[in-house]
N, C-alpha and C positions, 0 to 999 in steps of 0.2 A: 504493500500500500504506500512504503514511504515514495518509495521507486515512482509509483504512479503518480503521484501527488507532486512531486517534482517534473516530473514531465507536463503534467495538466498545467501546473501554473504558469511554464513555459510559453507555453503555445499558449493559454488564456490572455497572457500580459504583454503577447506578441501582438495579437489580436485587436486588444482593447486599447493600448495603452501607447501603439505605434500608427504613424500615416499609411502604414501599410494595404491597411483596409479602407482608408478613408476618400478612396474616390469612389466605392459601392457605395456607400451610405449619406455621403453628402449631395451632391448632384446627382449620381448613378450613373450608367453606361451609359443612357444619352450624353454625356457630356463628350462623347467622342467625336459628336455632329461636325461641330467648328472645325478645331481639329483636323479631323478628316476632311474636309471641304476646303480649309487651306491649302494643305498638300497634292490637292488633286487626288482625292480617294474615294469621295463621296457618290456610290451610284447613285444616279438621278435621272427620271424621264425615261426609266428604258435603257441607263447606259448608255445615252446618246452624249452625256457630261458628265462629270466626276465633279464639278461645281457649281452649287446651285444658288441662284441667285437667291432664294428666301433661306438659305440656310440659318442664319439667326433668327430669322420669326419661328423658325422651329427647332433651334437648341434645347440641351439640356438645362441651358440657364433658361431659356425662357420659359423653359413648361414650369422650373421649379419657382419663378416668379411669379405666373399668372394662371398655374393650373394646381397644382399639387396641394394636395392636403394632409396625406399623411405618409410613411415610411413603415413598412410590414418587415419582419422577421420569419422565416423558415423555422418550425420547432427547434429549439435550443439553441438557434444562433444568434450571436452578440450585436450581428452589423445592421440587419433592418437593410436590405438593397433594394426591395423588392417598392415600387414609387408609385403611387394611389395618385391619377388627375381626378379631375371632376369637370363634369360637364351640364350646362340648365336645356331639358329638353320639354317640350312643351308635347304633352300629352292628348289634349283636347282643348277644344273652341272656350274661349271664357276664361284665358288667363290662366289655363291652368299645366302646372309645369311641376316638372320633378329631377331631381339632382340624382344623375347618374356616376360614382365611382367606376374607374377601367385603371388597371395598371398599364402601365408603360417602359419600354427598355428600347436601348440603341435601335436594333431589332428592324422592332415596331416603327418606330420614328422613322425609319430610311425604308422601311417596305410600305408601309402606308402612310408615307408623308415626300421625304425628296422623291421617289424612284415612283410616283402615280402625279407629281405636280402640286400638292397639298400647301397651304401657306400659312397656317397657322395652329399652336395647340391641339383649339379649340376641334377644329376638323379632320384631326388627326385622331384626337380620342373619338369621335363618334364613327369613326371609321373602323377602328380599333376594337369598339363596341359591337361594330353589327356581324363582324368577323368573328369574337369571341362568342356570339350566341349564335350562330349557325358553325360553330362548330370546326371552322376552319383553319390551317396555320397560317401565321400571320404572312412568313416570309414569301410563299409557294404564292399565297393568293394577292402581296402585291407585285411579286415580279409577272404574276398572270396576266396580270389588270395593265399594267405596266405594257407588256407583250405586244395585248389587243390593242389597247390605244395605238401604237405606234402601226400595229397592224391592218387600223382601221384608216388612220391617214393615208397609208401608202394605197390603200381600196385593196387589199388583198380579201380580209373580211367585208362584209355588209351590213348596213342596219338590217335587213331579212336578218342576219345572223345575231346582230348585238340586242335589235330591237331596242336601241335608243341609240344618239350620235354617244360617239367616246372621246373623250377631249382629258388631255392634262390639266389636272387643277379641277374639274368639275364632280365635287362628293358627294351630290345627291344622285348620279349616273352610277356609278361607282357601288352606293349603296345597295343601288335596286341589283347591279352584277353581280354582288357577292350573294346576294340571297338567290338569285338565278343560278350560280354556280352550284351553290348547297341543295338546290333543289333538283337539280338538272332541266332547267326549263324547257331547254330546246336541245337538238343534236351539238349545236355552237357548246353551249357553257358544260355539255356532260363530256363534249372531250377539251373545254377547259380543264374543268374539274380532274382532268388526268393529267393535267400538267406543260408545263407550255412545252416540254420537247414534245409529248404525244402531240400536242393542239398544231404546233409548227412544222410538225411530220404531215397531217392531214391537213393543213391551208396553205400553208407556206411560209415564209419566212424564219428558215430557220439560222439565217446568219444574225439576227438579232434577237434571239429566242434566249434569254442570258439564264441558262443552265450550265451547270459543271458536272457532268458525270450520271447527268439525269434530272439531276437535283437545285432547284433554285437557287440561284447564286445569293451569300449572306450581304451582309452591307458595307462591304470592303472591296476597293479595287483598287490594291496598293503595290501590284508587281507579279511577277513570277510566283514569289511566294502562297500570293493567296491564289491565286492561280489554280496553279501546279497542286499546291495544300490541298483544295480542296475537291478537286477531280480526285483525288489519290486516296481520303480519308477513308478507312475501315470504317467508320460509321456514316460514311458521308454529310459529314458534320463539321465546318469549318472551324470547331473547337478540337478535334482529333489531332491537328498538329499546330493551329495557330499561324499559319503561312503568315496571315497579314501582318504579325507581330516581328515576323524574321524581316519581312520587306520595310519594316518601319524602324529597325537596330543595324538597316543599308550593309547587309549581307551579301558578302561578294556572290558573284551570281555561279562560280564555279562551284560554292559550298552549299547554295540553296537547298538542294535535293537530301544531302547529306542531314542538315542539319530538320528538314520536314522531319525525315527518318527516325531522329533522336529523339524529335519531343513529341512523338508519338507512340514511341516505344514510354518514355518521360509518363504521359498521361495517364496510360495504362494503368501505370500503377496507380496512380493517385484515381482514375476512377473507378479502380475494382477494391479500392478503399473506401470507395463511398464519399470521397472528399470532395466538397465542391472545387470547382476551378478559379473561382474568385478568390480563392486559400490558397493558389497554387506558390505562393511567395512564401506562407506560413509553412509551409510541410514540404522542406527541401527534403535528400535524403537522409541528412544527419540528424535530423528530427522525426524522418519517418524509422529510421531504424531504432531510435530512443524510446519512438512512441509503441511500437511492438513488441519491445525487449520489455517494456514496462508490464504486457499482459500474458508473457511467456511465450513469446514467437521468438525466436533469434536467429536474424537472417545479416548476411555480411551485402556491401554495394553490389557485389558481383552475382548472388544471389538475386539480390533485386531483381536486376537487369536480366535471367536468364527468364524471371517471371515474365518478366516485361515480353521476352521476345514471345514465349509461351502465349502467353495469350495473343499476341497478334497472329500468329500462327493462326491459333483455333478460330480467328474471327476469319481469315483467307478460308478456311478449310472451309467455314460456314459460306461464304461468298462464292465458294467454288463450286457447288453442289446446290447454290440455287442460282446458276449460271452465270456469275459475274466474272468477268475481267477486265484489265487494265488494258488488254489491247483493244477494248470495246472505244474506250475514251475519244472523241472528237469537240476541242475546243470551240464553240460557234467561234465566227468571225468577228462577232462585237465588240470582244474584247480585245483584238488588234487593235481598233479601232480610234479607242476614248482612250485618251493617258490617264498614266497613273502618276502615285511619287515618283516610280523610279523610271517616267518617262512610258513611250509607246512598247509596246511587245510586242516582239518577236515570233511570229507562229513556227515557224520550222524550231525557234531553240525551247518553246514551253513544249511543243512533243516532243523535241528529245527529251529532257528533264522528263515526263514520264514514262518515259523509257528506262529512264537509269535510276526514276524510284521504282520499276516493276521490275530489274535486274537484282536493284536490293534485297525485295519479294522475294523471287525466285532464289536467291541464295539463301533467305532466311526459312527456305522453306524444304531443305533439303533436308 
């Protein structure tokens, strides 16, 4: 118990009592907006710009100015990340209105705010809103939304198909599409609903259809890293290795591949600990090994790491047998397109890069 008890306090006073945590619980992950949008990172519109002109009417300072009311905790955690807006919706004729709570994260704010044309909070959370009660993810259904629009300007789609005009910036259309998608209204929104590579397979447009690997791209267009990161992720989850993070620490582009590698192998461990990744600063290895030795596990760094690979193993072997591979991968062309921080990219060098992260694969898998 003493053992334990000195470890707790550790990591409790690391927690509480350093800045370490303190960009989840003060601002929270929207404060990445600016930021990102400085740098040229920001998808917006579709990925037609990395810089959006309303970016500060839809910061994380702003929401925390003129929307937020309160700040939630996950059971037993210290930091409260988790950031409640509120919104006045008027219900029926006669003045009468009712205050809607929605949380909100980075996420959110670039899938249903820059990357659909959004300009404020305010229209952000109620968007936010009609998404969370039909059920659907946030990110998928604004790169969707996102897609069409840009879909419907070039006349690839139709109103026959949208059944209303599709415009950036317009959230009462927007609204009535997401509950069209949830419901499958017409043949259009049931193969929205599957996602814009399906939708851009069957209409067209699939050089600006901004999937990675299948999968909606997250709210970062910072380089190869996020790139390459996130076509490659074992969970197809831009949190699996953090590309956009390596692209933002101006990682030579010779070691990119290399180092996706490590902090995915890295996460592993920390998420088959159950550990959030907002901790990921709290629970390096010298603390994860302290913190196990405390409950009678005793494992050495090299150990760790053989976990690490073990499990990435078993996630391929799962991917493998429900027909995934990495030579499936096809970058759209969009993302040539729009710079990023570290400038335009390169289509022939991000397929190679996943090539020499599925040789990685392929050796870690013998």
């Amino acid at each position: 118990m003493k053992k334990y008890r000195e470890v707790y306090d550790s990591i409790y006073d690391t927690v509480t009592k350093t800045d370490v945590m303190e960009k989840y619980h003060a601002v929270g992950t929207s404060i990445n907006v600016l930021p990102l949008n400085e740098m040229n990172s920001l998808p917006s519109l579709n990925l037609q710009t990395t810089r959006y002109e309303h970016a500060e009417n839809i910061s994380g300072e702003r929401f925390a100015k003129e929307v937020l009311v309160r700040k939630v905790a996950c059971s037993g955690c210290q930091i409260g990340c988790i950031h409640i807006g509120q919104f006045r919706r008027e219900f029926d004729d006669g003045y009468e209105y009712e205050t809607v709570n929605v949380s909100y994260d980075h996420e959110l704010v670039f899938a249903l705010g820059s990357f659909v044309g959004l300009k404020n909070p305010e229209e952000v959370l109620q968007l936010i809103d009609v998404v969370e009660r039909e059920g659907l993810d946030a990110i998928s259904t604004g790169v969707a939304l996102g897609w069409a629009t840009e879909a419907y300007k070039r006349g690839i789609i139709t109103i026959d198909d949208t059944l209303m005009p599709f415009e950036f910036g317009v959230l009462q259309n927007y609204m009535a599409a997401v509950h069209y998608i949830a419901t499958g209204k017409n043949e259009f929104y049931r193969a929205l609903g599957k996602g814009v590579d399906f939708a851009s397979k069957k209409y067209g447009g699939q050089d600006f259809a901004c999937h990675l690997g299948g999968n909606e791209m997250p709210g970062y267009h910072t380089g190869y890293g996020s790139v390459v990161g996130f076509s490659v992720g074992s969970r197809h989850s831009h949190l699996d290795n953090a590309g956009y993070s390596i692209d933002q620490a101006r990682t030579k582009e010779d070691d990119i591949v290399k180092k996706i590698f490590e902090e995915e192998l890295e996460r592993n461990i920390l998420t088959s600990l159950v550990i959030c990744l907002f901790a990921r600063k709290v629970y390096n290895r010298d603390t994860i090994i302290k913190a196990l030795d405390a409950v009678g596990i005793t494992l050495t760094n090299s150990e760790l790491t053989e976990i690490a690979k073990e499990i990435l193993r078993t996630k391929y072997r799962i991917k493998e047998k429900l027909g995934y591979s990495l030579d499936q991968i096809k970058i759209p062309k969009r993302f040539f397109k729009t710079i990023t921080l570290n400038g335009k990219l390169d289509e022939e060098k991000a397929n190679n890069m996943v090539k020499e992260y599925k040789a990685m694969i392929d050796e870690l898998m013998k």
